[in-house]
PASEBA-1860 file (N, C-alpha, C; in nm, 3 decimals):
! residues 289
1> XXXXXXXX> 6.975/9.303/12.725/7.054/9.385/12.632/7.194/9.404/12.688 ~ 7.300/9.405/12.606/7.436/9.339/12.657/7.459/9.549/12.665 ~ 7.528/9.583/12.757/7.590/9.673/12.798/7.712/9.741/12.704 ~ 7.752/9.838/12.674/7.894/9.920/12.587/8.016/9.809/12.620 ~ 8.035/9.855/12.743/8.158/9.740/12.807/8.172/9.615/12.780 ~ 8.044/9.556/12.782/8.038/9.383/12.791/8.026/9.355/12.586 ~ 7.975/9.461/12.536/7.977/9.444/12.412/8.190/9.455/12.370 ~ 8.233/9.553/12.437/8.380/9.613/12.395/8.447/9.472/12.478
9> XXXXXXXX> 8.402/9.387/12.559/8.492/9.272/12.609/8.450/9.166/12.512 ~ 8.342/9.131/12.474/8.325/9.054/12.374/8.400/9.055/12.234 ~ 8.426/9.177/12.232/8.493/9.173/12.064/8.633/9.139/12.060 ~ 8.663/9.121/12.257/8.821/9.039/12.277/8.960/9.140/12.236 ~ 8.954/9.221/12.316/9.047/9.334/12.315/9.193/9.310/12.269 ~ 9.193/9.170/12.335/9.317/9.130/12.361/9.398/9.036/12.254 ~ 9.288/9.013/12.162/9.299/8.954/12.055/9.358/9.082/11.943 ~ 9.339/9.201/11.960/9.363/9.316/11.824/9.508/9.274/11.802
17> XXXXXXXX> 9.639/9.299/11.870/9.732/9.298/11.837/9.754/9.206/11.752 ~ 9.693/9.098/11.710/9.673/9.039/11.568/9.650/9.081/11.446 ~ 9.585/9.202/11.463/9.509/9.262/11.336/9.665/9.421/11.338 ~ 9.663/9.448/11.453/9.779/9.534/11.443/9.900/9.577/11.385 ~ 9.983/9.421/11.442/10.126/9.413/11.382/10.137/9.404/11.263 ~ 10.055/9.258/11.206/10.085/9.291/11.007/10.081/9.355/10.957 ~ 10.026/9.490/10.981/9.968/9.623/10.919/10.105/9.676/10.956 ~ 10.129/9.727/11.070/10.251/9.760/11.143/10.399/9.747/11.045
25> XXXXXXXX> 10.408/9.604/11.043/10.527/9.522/10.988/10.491/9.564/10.837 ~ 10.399/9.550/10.764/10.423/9.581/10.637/10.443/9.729/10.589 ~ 10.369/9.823/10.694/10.360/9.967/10.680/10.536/9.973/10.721 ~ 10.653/9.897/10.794/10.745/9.914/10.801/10.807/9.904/10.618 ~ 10.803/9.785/10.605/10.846/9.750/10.478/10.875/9.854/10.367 ~ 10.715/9.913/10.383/10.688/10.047/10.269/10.785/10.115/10.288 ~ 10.782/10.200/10.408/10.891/10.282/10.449/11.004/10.278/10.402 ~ 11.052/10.158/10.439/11.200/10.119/10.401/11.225/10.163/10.249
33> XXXXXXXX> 11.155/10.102/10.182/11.148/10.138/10.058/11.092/10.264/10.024 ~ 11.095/10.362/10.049/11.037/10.488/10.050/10.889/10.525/9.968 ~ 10.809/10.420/10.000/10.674/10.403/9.924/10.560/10.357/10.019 ~ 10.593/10.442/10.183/10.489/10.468/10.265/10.391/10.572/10.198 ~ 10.242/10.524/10.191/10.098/10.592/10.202/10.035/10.600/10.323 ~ 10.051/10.698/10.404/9.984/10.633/10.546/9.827/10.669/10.545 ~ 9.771/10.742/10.443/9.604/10.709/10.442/9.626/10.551/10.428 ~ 9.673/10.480/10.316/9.617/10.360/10.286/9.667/10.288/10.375
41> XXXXXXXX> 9.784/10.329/10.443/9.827/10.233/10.581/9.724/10.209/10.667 ~ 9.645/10.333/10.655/9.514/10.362/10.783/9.388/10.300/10.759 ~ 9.399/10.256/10.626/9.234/10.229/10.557/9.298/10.066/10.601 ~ 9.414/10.042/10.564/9.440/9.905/10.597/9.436/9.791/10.755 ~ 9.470/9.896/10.813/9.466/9.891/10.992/9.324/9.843/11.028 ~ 9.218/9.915/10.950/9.065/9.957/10.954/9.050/9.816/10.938 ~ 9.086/9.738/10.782/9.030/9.646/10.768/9.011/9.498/10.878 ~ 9.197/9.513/10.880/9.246/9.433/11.015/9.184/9.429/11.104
49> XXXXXXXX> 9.151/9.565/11.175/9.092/9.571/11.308/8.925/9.504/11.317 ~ 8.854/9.556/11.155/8.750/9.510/11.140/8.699/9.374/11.121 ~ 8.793/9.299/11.092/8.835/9.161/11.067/8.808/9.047/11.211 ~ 8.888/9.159/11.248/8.972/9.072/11.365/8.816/9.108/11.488 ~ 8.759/9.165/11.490/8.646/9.173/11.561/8.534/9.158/11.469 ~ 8.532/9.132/11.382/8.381/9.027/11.340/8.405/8.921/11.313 ~ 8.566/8.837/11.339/8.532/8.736/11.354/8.567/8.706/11.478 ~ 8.545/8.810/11.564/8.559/8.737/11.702/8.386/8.722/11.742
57> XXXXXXXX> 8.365/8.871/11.715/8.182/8.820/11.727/8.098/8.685/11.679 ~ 8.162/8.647/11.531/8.102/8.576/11.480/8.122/8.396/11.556 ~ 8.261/8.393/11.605/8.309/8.290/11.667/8.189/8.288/11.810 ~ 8.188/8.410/11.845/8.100/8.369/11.984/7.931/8.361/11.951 ~ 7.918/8.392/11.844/7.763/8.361/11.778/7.715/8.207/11.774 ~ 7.885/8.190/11.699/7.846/7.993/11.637/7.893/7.918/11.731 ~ 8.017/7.969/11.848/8.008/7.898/11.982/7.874/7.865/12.058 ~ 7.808/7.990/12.030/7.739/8.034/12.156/7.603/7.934/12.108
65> XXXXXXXX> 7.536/7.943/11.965/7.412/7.852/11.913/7.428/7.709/11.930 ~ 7.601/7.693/11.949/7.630/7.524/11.953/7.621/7.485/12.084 ~ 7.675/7.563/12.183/7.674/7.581/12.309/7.801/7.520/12.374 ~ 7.892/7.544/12.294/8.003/7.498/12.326/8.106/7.618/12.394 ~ 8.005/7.725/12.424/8.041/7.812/12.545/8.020/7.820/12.645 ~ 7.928/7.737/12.641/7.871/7.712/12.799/7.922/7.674/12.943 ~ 8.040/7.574/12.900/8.171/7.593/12.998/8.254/7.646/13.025 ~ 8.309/7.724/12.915/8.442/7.808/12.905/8.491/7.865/12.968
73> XXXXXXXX> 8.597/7.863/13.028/8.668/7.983/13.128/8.733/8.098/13.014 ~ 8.701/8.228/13.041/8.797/8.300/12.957/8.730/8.431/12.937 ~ 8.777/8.503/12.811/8.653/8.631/12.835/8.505/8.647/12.802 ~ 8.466/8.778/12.790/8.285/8.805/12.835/8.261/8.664/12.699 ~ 8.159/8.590/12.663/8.080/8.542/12.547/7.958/8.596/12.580 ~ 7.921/8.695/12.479/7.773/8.767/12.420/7.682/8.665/12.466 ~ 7.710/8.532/12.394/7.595/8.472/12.322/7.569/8.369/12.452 ~ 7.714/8.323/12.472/7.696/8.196/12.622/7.652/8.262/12.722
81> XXXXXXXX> 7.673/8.388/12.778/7.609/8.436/12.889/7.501/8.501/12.912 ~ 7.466/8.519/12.811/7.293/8.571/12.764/7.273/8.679/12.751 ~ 7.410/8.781/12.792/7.404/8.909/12.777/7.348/8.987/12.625 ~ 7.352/8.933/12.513/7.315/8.938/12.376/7.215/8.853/12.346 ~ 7.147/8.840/12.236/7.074/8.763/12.169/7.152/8.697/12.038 ~ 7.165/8.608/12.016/7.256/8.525/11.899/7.212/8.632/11.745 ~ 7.119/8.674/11.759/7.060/8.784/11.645/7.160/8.899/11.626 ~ 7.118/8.914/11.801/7.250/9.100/11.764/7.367/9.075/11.792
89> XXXXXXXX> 7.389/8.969/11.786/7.587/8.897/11.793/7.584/8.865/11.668 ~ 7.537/8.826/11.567/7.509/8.782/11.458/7.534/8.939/11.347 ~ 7.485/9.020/11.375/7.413/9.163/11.296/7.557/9.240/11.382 ~ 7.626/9.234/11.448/7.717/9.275/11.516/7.870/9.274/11.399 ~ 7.859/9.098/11.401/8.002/9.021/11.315/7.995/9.089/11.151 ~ 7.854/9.038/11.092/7.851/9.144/10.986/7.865/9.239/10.922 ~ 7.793/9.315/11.061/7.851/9.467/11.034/8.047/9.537/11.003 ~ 8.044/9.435/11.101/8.226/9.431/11.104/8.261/9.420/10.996
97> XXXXXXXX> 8.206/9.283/10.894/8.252/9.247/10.766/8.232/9.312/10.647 ~ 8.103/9.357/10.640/8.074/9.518/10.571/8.155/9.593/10.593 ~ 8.206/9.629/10.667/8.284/9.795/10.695/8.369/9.696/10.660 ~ 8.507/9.676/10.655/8.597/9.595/10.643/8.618/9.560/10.453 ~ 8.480/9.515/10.441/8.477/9.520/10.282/8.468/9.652/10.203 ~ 8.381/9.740/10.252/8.408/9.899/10.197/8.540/9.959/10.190 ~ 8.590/9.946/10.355/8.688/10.008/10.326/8.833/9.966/10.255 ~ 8.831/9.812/10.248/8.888/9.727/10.108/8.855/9.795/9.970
105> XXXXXXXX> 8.750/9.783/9.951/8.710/9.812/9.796/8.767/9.982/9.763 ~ 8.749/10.045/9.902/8.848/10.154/9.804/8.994/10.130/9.782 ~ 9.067/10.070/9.909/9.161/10.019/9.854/9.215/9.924/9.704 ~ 9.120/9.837/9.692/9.117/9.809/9.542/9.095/9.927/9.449 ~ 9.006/10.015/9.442/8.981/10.098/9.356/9.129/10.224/9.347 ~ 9.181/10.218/9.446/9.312/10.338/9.457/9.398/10.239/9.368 ~ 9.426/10.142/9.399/9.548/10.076/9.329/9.515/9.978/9.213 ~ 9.382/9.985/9.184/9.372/9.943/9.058/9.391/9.761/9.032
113> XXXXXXXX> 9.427/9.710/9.203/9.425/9.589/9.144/9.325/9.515/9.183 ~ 9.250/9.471/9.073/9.101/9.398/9.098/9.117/9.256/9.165 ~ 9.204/9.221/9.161/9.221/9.088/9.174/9.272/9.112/9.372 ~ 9.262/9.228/9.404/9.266/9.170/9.537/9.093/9.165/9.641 ~ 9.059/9.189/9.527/8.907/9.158/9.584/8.844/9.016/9.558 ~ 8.919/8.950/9.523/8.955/8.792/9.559/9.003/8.771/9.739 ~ 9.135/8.830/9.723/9.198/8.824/9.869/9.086/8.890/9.997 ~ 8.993/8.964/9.936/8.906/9.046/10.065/8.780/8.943/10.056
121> XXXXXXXX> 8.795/8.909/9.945/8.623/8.799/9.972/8.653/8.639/10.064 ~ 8.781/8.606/9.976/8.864/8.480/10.065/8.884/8.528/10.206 ~ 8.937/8.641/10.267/8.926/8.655/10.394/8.785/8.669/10.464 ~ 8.730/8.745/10.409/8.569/8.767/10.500/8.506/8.571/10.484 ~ 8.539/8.505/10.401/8.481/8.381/10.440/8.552/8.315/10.502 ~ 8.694/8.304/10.522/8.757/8.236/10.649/8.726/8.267/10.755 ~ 8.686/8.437/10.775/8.644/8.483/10.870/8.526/8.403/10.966 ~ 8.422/8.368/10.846/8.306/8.288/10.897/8.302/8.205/10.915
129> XXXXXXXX> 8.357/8.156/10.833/8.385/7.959/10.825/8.478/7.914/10.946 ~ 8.537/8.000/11.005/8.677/7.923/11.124/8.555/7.878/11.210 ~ 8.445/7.941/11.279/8.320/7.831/11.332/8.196/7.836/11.297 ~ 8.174/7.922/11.185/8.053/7.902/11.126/8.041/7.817/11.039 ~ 7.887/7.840/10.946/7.866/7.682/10.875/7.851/7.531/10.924 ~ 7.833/7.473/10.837/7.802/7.354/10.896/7.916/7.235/10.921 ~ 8.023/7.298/10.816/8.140/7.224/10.846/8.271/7.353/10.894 ~ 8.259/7.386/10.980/8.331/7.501/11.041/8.471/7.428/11.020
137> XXXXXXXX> 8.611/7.455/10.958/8.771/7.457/10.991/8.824/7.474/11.111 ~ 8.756/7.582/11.221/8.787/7.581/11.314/8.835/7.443/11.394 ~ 8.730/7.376/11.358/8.659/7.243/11.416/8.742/7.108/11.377 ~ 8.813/7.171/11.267/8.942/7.049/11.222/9.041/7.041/11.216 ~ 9.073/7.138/11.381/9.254/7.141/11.394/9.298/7.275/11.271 ~ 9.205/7.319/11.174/9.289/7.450/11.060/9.280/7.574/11.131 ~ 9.284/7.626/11.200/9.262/7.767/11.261/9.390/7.816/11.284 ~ 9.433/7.733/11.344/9.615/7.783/11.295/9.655/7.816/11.169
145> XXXXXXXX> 9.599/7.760/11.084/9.694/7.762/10.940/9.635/7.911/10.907 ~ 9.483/7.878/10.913/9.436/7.992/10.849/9.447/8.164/10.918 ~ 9.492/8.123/11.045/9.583/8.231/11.155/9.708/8.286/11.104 ~ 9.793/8.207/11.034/9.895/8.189/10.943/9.893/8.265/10.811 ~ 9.761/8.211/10.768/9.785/8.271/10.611/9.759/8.411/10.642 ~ 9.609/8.440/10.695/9.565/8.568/10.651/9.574/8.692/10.803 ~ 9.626/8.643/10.900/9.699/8.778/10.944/9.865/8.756/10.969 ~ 9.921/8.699/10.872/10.059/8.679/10.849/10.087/8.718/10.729
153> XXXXXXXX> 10.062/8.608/10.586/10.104/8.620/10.479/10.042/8.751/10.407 ~ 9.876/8.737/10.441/9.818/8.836/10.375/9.805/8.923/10.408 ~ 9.820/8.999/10.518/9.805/9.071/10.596/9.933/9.178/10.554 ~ 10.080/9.112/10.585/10.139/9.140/10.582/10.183/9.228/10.426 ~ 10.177/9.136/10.380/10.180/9.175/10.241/10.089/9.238/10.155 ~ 10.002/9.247/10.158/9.879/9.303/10.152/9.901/9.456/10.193 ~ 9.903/9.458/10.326/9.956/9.628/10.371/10.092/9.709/10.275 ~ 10.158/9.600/10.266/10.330/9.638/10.177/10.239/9.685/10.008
161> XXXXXXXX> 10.227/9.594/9.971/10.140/9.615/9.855/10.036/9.733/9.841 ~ 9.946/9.746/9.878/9.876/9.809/9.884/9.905/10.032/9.857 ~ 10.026/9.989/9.928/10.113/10.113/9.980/10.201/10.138/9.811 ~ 10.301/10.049/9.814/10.389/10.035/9.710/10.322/10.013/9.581 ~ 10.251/9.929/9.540/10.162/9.870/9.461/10.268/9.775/9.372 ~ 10.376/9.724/9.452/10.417/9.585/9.435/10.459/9.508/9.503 ~ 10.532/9.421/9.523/10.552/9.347/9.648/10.747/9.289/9.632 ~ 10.798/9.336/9.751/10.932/9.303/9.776/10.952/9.218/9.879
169> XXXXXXXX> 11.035/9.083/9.843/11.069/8.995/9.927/11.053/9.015/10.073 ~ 11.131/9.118/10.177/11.110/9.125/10.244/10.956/9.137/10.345 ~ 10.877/9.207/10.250/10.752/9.153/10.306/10.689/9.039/10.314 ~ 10.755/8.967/10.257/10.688/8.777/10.219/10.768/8.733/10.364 ~ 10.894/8.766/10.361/10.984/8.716/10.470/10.908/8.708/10.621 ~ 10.895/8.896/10.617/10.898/8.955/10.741/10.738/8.912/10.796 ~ 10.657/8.814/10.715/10.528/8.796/10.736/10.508/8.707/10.816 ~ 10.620/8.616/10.804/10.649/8.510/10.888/10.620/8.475/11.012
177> XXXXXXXX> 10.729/8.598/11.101/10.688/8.620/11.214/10.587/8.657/11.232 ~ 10.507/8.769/11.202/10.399/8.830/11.221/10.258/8.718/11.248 ~ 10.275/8.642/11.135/10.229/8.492/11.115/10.189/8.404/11.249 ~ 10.335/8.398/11.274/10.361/8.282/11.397/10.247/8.332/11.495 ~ 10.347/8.473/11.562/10.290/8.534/11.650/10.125/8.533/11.671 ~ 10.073/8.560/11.556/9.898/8.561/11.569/9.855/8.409/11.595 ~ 9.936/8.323/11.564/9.909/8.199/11.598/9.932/8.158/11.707 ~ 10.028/8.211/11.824/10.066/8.186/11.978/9.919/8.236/12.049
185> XXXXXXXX> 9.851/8.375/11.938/9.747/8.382/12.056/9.635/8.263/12.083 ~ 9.608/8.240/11.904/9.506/8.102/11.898/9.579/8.034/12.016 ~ 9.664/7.965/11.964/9.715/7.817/12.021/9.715/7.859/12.218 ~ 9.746/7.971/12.229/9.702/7.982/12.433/9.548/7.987/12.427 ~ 9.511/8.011/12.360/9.386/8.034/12.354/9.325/7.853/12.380 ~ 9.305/7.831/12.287/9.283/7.642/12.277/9.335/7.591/12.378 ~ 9.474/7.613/12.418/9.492/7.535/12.490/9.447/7.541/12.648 ~ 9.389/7.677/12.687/9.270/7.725/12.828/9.184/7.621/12.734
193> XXXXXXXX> 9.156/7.624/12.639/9.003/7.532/12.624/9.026/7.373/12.588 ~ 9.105/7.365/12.578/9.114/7.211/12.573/9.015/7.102/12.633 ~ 9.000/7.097/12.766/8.905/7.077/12.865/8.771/7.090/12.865 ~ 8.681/7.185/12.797/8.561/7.205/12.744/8.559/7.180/12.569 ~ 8.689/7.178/12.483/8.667/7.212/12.349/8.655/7.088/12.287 ~ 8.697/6.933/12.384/8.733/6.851/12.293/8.575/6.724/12.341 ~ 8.555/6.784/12.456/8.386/6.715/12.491/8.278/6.761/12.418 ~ 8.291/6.893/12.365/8.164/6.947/12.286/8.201/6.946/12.132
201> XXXXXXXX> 8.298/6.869/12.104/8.289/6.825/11.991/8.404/6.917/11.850 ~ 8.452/7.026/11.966/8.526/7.131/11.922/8.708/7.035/11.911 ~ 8.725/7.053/11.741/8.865/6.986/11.769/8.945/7.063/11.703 ~ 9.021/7.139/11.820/9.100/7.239/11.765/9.202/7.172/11.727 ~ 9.335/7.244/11.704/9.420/7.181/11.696/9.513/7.133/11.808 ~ 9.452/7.211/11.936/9.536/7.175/12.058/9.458/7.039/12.107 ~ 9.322/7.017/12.101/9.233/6.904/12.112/9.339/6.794/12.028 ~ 9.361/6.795/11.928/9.452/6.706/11.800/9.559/6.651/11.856
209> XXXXXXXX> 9.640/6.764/11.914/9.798/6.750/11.966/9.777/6.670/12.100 ~ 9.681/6.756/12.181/9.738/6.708/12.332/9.810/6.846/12.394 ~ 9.779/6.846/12.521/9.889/6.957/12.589/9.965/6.925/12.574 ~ 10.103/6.826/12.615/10.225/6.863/12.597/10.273/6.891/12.464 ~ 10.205/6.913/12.348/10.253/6.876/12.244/10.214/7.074/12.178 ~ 10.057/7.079/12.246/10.044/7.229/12.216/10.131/7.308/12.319 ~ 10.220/7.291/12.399/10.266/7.322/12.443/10.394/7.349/12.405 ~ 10.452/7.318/12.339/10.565/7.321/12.239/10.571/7.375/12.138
217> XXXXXXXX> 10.435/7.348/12.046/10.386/7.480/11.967/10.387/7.614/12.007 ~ 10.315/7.649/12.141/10.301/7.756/12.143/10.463/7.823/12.181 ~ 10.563/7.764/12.251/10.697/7.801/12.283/10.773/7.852/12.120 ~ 10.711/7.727/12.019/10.806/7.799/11.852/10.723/7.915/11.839 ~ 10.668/7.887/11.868/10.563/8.060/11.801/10.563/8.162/11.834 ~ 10.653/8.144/11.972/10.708/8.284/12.031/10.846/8.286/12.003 ~ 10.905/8.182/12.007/11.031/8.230/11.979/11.133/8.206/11.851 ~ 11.030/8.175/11.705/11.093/8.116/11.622/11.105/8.284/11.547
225> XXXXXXXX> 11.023/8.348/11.589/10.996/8.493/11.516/11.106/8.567/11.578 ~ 11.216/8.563/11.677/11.300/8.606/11.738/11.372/8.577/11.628 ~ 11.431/8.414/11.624/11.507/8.374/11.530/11.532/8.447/11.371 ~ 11.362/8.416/11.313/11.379/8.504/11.160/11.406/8.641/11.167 ~ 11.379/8.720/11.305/11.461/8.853/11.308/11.611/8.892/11.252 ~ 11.676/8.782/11.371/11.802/8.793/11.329/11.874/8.754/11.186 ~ 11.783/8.655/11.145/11.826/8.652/11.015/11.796/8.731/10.899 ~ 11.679/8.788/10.927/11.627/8.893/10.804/11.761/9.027/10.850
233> XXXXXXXX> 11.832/8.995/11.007/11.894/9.126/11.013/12.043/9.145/10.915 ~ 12.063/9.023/10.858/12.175/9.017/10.781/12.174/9.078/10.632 ~ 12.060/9.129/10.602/12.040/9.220/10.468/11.949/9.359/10.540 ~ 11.845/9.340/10.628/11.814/9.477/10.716/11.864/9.479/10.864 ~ 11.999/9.505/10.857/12.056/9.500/11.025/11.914/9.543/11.091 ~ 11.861/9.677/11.136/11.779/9.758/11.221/11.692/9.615/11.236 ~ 11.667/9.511/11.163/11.570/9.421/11.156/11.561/9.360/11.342 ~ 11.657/9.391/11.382/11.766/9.313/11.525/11.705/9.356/11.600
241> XXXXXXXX> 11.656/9.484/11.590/11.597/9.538/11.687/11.450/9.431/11.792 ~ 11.396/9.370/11.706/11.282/9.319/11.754/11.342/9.237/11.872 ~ 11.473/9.180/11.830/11.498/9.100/11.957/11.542/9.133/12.086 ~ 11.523/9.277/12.080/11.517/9.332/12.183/11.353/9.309/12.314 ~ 11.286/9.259/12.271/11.169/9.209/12.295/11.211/9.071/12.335 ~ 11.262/8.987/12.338/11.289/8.837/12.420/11.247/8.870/12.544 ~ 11.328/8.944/12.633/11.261/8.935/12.814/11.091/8.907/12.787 ~ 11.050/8.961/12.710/10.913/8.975/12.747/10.833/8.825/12.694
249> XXXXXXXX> 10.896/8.719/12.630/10.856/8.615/12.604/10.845/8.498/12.708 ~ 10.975/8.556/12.778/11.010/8.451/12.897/10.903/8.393/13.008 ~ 10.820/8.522/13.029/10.714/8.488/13.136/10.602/8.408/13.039 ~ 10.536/8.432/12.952/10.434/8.346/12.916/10.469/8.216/12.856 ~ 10.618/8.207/12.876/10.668/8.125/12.764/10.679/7.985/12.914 ~ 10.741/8.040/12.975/10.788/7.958/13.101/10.632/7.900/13.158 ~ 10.572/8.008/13.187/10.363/7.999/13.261/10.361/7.880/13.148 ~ 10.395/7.825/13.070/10.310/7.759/12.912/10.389/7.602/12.952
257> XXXXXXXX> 10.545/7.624/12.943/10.568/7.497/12.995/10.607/7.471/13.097 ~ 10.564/7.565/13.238/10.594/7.506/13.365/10.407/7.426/13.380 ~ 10.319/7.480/13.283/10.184/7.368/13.334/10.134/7.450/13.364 ~ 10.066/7.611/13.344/9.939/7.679/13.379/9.826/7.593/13.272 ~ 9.676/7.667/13.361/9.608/7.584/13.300/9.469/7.669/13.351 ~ 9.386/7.690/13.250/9.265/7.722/13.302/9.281/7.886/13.296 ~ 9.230/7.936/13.415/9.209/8.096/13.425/9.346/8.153/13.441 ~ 9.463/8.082/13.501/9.600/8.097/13.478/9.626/8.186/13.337
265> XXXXXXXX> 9.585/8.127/13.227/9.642/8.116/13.045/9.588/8.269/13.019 ~ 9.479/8.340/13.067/9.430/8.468/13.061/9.553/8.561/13.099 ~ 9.635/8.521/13.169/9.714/8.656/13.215/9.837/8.619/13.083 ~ 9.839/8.474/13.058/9.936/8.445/12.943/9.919/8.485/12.804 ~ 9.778/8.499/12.777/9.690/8.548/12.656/9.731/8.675/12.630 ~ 9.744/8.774/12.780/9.756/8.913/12.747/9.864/8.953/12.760 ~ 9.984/8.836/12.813/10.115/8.839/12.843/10.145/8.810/12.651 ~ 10.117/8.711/12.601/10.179/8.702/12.443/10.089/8.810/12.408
273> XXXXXXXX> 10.008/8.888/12.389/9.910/8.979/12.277/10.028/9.123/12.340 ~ 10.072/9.155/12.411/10.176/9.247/12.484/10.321/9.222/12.432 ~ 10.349/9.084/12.407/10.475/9.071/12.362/10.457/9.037/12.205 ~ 10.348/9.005/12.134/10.334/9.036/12.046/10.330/9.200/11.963 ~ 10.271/9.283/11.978/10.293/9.429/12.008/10.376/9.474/12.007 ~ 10.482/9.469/12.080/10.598/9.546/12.123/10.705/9.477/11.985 ~ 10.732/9.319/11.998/10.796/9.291/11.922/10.755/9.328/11.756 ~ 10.615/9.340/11.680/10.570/9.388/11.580/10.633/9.521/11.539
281> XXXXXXXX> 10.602/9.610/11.671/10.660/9.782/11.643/10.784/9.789/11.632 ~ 10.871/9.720/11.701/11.027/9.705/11.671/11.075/9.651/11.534 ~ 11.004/9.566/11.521/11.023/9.501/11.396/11.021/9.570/11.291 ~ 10.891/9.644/11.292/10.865/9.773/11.186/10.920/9.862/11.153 ~ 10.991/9.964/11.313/11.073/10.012/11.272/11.192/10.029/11.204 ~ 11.247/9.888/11.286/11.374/9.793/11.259/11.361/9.797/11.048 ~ 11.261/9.777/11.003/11.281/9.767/10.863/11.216/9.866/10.813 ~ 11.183/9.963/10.812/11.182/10.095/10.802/11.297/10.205/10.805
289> X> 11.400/10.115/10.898/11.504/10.236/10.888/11.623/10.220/10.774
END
């Protein structure tokens, strides 16, 4: 029976600031526009957070039955280290996705728009599908994209919406970054696994590229979201603010293409999920004011 702790390292701590910032960045947006709700900001955070840890459970369920955890360097796996049973890692991810869907559906029910219970059913099955099923996306180089759409585009906008109950450019914009960023964690992520991911049959997209090539990825993905700062700052100056956050890119950015590799990429994982964070809250504020 897996322990409080080893259950709270499994759900990948270090992974939340994914589920964080879009919420963050769009709850900025509202603001700006003076059509902050911060219950529904809060019910929205919920979903994110709930998201973002059942499908981390669920990833180490369908790792763990394939056994393509069995080598891995990186954090606790439930299922690869035997600390869990694939059952209550299984009944774990669900639960996540239940709560996550409740507390969606009132959000649909406050704002009346039915049609985003499309957007909550499409997410809870990307959720599963990135390595569950029999033809998992994870598995074909898409985990990025779908890192992209739904804690970037939808995420982002989704929170703006939800609040406002319409949607202004700048949240489509400002999703961008938010976007990237959740994708620097995948892509360090893959690329510690490269080495175990592409023998067990796992083809991420860093398996696809090659290191030097995910290696270059992961450098735009930290610093292309700097870039759309400054440019979103030419209609929301305060937008500038985020780039006050660069120092903090430099170290995981440099660890990425000076050639870390292995248990190295863990301190880089929590080095981008840290500079992800910081740059999100600036950002937020930055378009909020």
């Amino acid at each position: 029976m897996a322990t409080p702790s080893q259950w709270i390292a499994g759900a990948r701590p270090r992974t939340l600031p994914a589920a964080v910032v879009p919420v963050a960045v769009g709850t900025g947006v509202a603001v700006g526009y003076d059509g902050a709700v911060w219950w529904r900001a809060l019910l929205a955070l919920f979903v994110a957070l709930a998201l973002q840890v059942g499908v981390n459970y669920a990833n180490d369920y369908s790792d763990g039955v394939r056994g393509t955890d069995d080598e891995r360097v990186g954090p606790m796996r439930l299922v690869g280290s035997g600390a869990a049973s694939p059952r209550q890692v299984l009944v774990a991810a669900f639960g996540c996705f239940l709560a996550a869907a409740v507390a969606g559906l009132v959000l649909v029910v406050v704002t009346g728009a039915w049609w985003l219970l499309l957007v909550g059913a499409a997410s809870i099955a990307a959720a599963w599908f990135y390595t569950g099923g029999r033809a998992p996306y994870g598995y074909r180089a898409l985990g990025e994209i779908s890192v992209f759409v739904f804690f970037g585009l939808v995420a982002v906008a989704g929170t703006t919406f939800v609040q406002l109950e319409y949607l202004p450019w700048p949240a489509v914009a400002a999703a961008v970054p938010a976007g990237l960023l959740a994708c620097a964690l995948l892509v360090v992520n893959n690329l510690r696994d490269i080495v175990t991911d592409g023998p067990s049959g796992k083809r991420t997209m860093a398996v696809v590229l090659g290191d030097s090539r995910t290696r270059v990825l992961y450098t735009l993905c930290l610093t292309l979201p700097l870039v759309i700062a400054l440019l979103l700052a030419l209609w929301h100056p305060f937008a500038a603010l985020a780039v006050l956050t660069a120092p903090l890119a430099l170290i995981p950015v440099k660890a990425v293409r000076e050639g870390a590799t292995g248990p190295a990429l863990i301190a880089t994982l929590q080095q981008t999920g840290r500079f992800q964070l910081l740059f999100g809250l600036l950002f937020a504020i930055g378009l909020a004011i």
